[in-house]
N, C-alpha and C positions, 0 to 999 in steps of 0.2 A: 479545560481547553480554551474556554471562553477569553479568561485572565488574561493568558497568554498573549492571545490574539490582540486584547485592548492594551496590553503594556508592550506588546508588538507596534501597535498604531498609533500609541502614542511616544512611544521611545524618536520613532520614524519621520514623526511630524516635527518631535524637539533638533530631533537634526537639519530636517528641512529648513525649518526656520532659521537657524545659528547658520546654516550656511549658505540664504540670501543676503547674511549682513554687508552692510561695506563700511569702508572704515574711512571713506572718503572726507573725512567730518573735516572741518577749517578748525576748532580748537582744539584737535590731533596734530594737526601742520604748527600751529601757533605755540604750542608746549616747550619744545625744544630752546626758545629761544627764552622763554623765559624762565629755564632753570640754568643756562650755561651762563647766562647774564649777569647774576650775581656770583656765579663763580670765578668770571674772566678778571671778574672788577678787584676780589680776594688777591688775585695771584699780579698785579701789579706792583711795581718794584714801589716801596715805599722815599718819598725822596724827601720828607720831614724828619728831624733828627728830634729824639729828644732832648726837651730843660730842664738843666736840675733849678729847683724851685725853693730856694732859702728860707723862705719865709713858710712853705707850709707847716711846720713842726711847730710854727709860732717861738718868739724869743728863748733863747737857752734857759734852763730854771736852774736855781743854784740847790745841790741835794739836800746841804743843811738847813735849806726852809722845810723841808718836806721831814724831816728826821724828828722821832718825837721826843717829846721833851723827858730828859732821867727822873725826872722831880715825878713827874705824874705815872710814868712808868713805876717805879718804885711805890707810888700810893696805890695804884691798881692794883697793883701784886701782897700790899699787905692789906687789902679791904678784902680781896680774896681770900685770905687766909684767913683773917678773921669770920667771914661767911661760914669756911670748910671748919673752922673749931665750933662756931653754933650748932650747923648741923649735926656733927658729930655728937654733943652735947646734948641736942633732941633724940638722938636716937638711941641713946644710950640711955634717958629719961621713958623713954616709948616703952624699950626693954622693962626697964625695972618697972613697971607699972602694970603690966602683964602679968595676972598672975602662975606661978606653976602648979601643974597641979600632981 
């Protein structure tokens, strides 16, 4: 019964207390104005238009500089195949060296 009566007395007190508060506070009054503030400023008619801007993209490129060249295209492509018949050629040597048993 004891329990009761202390979480009786203090349940009682915490109320007491929360409801001398006042809310009279000057940065409760002050709030208001500075959250509408940067909203008022959002909602302004915009009267800047935009530029289009020529120059950002920097001078046009012509594609055929950028296009690779056949001559080395076609040499990559047979240094490749050449690579894929060694390996092939090792592994097929790896094989036969193996023995069966």
């Amino acid at each position: 019964m004891k329990k009761f009566a202390t979480l009786g007395v203090l349940g009682s007190a915490g109320l007491f207390l929360a409801a001398c508060g006042s809310s009279d506070d000057a940065s409760t009054e002050a709030m208001p104005d500075t959250v509408e503030m940067p909203a008022d400023e959002a909602l302004e008619p915009i009267a800047e238009e935009p530029v289009a801007d020529d120059e950002a993209l920097g001078p046009p490129v012509d594609p055929s500089e950028n296009a690779p060249d056949p001559v080395t295209t076609e040499q990559v492509a047979d240094d490749a195949a050449a690579v894929a018949a060694e390996a092939e050629a090792a592994a097929e040597a790896a094989e036969a060296a193996i023995p069966v048993e």
